[in-house]
N, C-alpha and C positions, 0 to 999 in steps of 0.2 A: 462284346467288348466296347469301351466305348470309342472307341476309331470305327465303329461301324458306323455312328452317324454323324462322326467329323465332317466337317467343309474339308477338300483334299487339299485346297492353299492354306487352311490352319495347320492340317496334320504336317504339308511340308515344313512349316515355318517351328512347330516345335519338334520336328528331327531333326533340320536344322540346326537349330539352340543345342540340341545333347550333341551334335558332332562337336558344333563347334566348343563347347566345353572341352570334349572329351580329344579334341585337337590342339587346345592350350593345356592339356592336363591340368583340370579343374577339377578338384572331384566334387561330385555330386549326388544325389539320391531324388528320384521321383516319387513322390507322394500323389495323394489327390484319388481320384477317380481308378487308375491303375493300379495302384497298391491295393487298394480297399480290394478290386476284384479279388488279383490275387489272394486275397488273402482271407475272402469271407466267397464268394464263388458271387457272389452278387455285381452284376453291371449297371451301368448308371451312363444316360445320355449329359454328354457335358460338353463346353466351350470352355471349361479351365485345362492348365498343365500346370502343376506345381515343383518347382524344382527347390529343393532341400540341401543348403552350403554354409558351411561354418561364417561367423560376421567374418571373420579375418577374408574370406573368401569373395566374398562382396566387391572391391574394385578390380580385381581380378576377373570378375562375369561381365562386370558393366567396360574395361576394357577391351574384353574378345569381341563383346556385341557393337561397341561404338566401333569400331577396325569392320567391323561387315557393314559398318552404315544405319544400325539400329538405335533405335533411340532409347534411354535408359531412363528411370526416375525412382530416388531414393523418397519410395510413399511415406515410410513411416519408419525414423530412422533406426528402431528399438526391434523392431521385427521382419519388414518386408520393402521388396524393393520389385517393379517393375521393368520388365523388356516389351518395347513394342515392335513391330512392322506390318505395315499394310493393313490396320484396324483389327489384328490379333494383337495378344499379349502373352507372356509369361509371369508367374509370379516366382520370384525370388526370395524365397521363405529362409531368415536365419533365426528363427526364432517363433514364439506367440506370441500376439496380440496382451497378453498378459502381462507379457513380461516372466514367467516362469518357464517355458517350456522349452531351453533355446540349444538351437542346437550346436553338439561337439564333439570331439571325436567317438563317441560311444554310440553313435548314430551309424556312421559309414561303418567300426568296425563290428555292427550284429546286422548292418544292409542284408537283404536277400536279395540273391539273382532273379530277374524278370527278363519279360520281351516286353518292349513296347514302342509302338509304333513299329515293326519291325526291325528296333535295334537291342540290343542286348544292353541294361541298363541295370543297377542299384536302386533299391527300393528300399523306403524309410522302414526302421522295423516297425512288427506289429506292435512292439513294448510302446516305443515311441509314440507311436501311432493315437495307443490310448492314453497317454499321459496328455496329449495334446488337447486331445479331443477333449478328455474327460472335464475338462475347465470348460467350455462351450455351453452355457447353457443362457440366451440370447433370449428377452423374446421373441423375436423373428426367427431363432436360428438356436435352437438345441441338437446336439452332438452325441448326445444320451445313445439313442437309436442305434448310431454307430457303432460307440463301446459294445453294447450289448449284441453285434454282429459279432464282432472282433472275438470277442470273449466266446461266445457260441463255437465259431469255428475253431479259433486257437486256444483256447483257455488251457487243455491237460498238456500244452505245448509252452506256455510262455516262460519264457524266466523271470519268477515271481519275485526271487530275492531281486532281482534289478528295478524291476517294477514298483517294488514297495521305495526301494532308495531312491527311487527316482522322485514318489510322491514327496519323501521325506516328511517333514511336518504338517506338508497339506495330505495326508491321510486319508481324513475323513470325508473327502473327494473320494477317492478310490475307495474305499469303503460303502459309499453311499451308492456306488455304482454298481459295486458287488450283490448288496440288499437288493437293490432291484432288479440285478439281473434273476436272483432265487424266485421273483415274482415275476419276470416275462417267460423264464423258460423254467417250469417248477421239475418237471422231469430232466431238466439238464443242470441242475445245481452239483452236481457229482463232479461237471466242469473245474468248477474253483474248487484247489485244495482246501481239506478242512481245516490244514495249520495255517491258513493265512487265514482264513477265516476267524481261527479262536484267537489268533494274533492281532488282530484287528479290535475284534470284540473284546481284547485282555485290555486292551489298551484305551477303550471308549470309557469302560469299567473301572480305569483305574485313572480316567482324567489327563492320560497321560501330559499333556502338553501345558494345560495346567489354565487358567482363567489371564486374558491379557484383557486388561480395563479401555474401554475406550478404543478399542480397536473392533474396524468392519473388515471380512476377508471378500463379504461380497463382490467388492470389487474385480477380485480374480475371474470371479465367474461371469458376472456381467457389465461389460462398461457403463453402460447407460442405468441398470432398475436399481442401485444404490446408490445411485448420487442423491437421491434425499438425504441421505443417513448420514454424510459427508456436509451439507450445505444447511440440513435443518437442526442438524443434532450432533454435530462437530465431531463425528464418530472418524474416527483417523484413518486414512487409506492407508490398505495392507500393502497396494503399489509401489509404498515410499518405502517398506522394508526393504536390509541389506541384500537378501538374497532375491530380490525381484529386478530383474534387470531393465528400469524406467527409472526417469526420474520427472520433476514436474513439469516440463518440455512435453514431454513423450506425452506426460497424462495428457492433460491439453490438447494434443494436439490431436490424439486417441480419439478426446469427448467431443472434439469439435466436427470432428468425422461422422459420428452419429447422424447429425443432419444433415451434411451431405450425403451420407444413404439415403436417408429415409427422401429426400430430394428428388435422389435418383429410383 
């Protein structure tokens, strides 16, 4: 588990956060570390806790925690928001880094029941899970690995029609996830249905979505290794589409983050 090698004042301080949610009747969903267990059998030593709350949901967390004395910080106003005390943190996840993956009621209502930390909690689904993930591909930090757990363990389980709709037009994300999953686990390809499969490929085949000029989607996937393609070759960020929820604030203030990681 990974509270096996928590510091025991971190692990208090995010029980903690889920009471104290779950005392304002907040609703929430833990993702992160926890979920993944559940839901691939695989543990992971960690210092995150991710908590998972619609944006509307957002001054509502950072009011319970400021009333216990905790200090709050809206990091990024498009997706994440911080809780501190005593040099732990929580992340307050309403959304992706993308700008696509944000979360809404469709989340709490396919939640699974967990334990964690020894409280009985909501856990982000595994749909969710890989639509999040599946945009993750960083060079520091690909998500890839993940999906292809996820899918492993749950795959003749998911709900594909939600999954596909959730990708919507970015598809060939989820697609390209699927391909490779046929080449890490070649005896487990029986996993993915073969109607999403010839559904997918019906639709590479037939161009579905059609050629849009001048447009990069790179972006979705990495903040940082397409900004060439934006600054030398004016190729239009997909970020600034209607259904991506950023606008040029958010990008900004996204890129400028970059070096402050690589800083830290």
């Amino acid at each position: 588990m990974p509270s096996d090698t928590l510091e025991p004042w971190r692990a208090d301080f995010y029980r903690e956060t889920m009471k104290a949610l779950d005392e304002e009747r907040i609703p929430f969903m833990v993702g992160g570390a926890y979920a993944f267990e559940q839901y691939t059998g695989i543990a992971r030593d960690t210092c995150d806790f991710d908590i998972f709350v619609a944006r509307e949901a957002v001054p509502e967390v950072f009011a319970a925690v400021e009333s216990r004395g905790w200090r709050k910080e809206l990091t990024f106003p498009h997706w994440l928001g911080k809780v501190y005390r005593d040099g732990a943190y929580v992340d307050v996840i309403f959304g992706a880094g993308n700008g696509v993956a944000m979360v809404d009621g469709e989340w709490r209502a396919h939640a699974e029941r967990g334990r964690v930390l020894g409280r009985d909690a909501l856990l982000i689904p595994a749909e969710e899970m890989i639509w999040s993930k599946a945009f993750i591909m960083e060079r520091e930090r690909f998500d890839g690995n993940d999906v292809m757990h996820v899918l492993r363990a749950r795959g003749d389980r998911l709900d594909w029609d939600r999954l596909l709709r959730r990708f919507g037009r970015h598809w060939r994300v989820l697609f390209a996830h699927l391909v490779l999953f046929g080449f890490v686990y070649p005896a487990e390809r029986g996993r993915i249905p073969a109607r999403v499969l010839r559904a997918l490929a019906g639709r590479l085949a037939a161009d579905e979505d059609g050629a849009e000029p001048g447009l990069c989607r790179g972006t979705l996937i990495s903040r940082e290794q397409y900004l060439p393609d934006l600054r030398l070759w004016g190729y239009r960020d997909a970020r600034l589409e209607l259904d991506v929820q950023m606008d040029e604030a958010d990008i900004a203030r996204w890129t400028a983050a970059i070096d402050e990681a690589a800083d830290g």
